[in-house]
N, C-alpha and C positions, 0 to 999 in steps of 0.2 A: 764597788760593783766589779764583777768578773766576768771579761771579756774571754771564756776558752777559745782554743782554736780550735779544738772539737766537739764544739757545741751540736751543731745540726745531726754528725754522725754518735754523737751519744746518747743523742733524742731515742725516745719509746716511738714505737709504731704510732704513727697518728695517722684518725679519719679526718677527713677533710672535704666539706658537701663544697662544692662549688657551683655557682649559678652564672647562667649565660644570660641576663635582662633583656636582653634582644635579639635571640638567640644566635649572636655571633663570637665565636671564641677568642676576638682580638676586637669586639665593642666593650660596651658597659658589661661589666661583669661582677661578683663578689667572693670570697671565701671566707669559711669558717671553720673551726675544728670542732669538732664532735667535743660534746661536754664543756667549754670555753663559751665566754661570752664576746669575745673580741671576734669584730667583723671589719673587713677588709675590703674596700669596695679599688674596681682601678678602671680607667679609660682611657681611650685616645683624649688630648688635648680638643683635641678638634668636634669633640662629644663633650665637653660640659657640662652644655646645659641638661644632659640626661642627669648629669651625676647631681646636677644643681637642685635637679625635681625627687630627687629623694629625700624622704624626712630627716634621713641620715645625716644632711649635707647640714639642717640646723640645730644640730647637736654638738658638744664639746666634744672637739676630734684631733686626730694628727692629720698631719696630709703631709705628703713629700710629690714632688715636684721633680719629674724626669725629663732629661735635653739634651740639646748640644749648644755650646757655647756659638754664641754670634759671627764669630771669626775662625770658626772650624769648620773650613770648607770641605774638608774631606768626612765630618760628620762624622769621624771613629772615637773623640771623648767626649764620653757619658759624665753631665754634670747633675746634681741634683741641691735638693732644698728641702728642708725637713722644716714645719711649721706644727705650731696646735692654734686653735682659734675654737671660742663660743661657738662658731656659727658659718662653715665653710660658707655660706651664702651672703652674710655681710664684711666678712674677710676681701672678698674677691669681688669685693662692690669697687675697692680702690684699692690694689694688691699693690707692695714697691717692689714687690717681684716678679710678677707678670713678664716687664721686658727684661729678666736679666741673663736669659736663654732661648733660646728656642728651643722651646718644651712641645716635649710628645706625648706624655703621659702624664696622669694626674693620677694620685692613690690616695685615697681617705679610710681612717681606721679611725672606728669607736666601737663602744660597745651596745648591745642588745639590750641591755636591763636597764639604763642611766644613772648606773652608777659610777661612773665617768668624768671627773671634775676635771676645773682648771690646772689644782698643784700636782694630779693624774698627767697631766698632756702635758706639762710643761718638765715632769721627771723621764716622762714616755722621749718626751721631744730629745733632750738630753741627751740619753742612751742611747738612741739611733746615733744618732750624729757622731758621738763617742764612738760608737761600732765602725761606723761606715768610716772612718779615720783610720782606725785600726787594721782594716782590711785591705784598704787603698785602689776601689775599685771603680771609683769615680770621683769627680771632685764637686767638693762640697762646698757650696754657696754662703754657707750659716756662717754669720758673725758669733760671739761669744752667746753660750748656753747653757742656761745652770741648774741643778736638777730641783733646788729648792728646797725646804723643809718639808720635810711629810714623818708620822709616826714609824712604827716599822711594821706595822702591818697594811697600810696604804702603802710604804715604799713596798714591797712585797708585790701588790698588786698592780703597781703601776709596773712594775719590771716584768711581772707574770705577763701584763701584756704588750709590751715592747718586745719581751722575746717572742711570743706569738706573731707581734706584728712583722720582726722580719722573719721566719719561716711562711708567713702565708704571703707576703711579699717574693718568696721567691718563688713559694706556687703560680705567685701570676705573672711573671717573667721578670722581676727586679732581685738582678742578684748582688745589691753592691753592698749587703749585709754580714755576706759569706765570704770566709776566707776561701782564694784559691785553692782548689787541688793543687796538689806537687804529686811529680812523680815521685815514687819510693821504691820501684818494684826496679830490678836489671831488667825484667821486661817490658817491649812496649806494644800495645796491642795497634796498628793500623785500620782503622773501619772504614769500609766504603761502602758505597752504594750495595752492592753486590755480596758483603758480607766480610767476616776478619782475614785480611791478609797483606802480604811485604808489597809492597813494588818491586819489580827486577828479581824475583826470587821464588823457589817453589815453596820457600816457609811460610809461614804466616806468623811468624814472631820474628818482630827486631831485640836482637842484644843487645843491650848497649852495654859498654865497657866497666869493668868492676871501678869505683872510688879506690882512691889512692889510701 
């Protein structure tokens, strides 16, 4: 499998319907892309049991698991948990993950049509977790994860939606799929409130200094 580092900027224009469930932009929400069957659903931790009452929740899925670790009192690293299960609903009847964060978000991903298995979620599971290594944008919970045997046209399909699942994961504010920007330009643009410009200066572009 091939993790680019310009995956998301190589991506085709994509539609992407997004739904507000209750109509708040940071409750129960979902995404999907136009023409794909992978659906994304994400919540506050603290909303559940909405995500519980969706048919969704008893279907073979991924879910990944957003927090901060128990003893990060400043609450600035983001940890996460990548899982697939039969059935979010008897999954998280006795989770051994539940306490190993303080989690704020829960994210569940399957698809529309049911065509979705187990050696699906558990290739799906994989490549996340793979990704989110590679990018180093949070830390990752998961013990050892293997992508399994599948033909090459289910692997195919199982990866088709794992990449969807982290683009529309960063739709809904999870970005530990993506590689960082880097700067590359000599210039850097400063935004504020108010619009592009320097501090201390009538420019509105910082130089920075050419590579040696």
């Amino acid at each position: 499998m091939a993790f680019g580092e310009g995956e998301f900027n190589s991506m085709k224009t994509q539609l992407v319907r997004l739904q507000l469930l209750d109509g708040d932009p940071a409750g129960l929400r979902n995404a999907a892309m136009a023409g794909r069957t992978t659906l994304l659903y994400a919540c506050p931790w603290t909303q559940i049991q909405s995500l519980m009452a969706q048919d969704e929740a008893k279907r073979t899925a991924v879910y990944i698991l957003a927090g901060v670790e128990p003893n990060d009192a400043a609450g600035g690293h983001l940890v996460i948990y990548v899982g697939e299960c039969d059935s979010l609903v008897e999954r998280f009847a006795a989770h051994h993950k539940k306490d190993a964060a303080e989690w704020t978000e829960i994210f569940l991903a399957t698809t529309t049509d049911g065509a979705f298995n187990k050696a699906h979620a558990r290739y799906a599971e994989h490549w996340l977790v793979q990704k989110a290594l590679i990018t180093k944008q949070s830390k990752i919970l998961n013990g050892g994860t293997g992508q399994g045997k599948l033909d090459i046209s289910d692997q195919a399909f199982a990866e088709d939606f794992a990449r969807n699942v982290a683009v529309l994961a960063q739709t809904l504010g999870l970005g530990v799929f993506r590689q960082p920007l880097a700067v590359t330009n000599e210039k850097l643009m400063i935004i504020s409130l108010w619009g592009v410009r320097f501090p201390h200066s009538n420019s509105n572009i910082l130089t920075l200094p050419s590579q040696p």
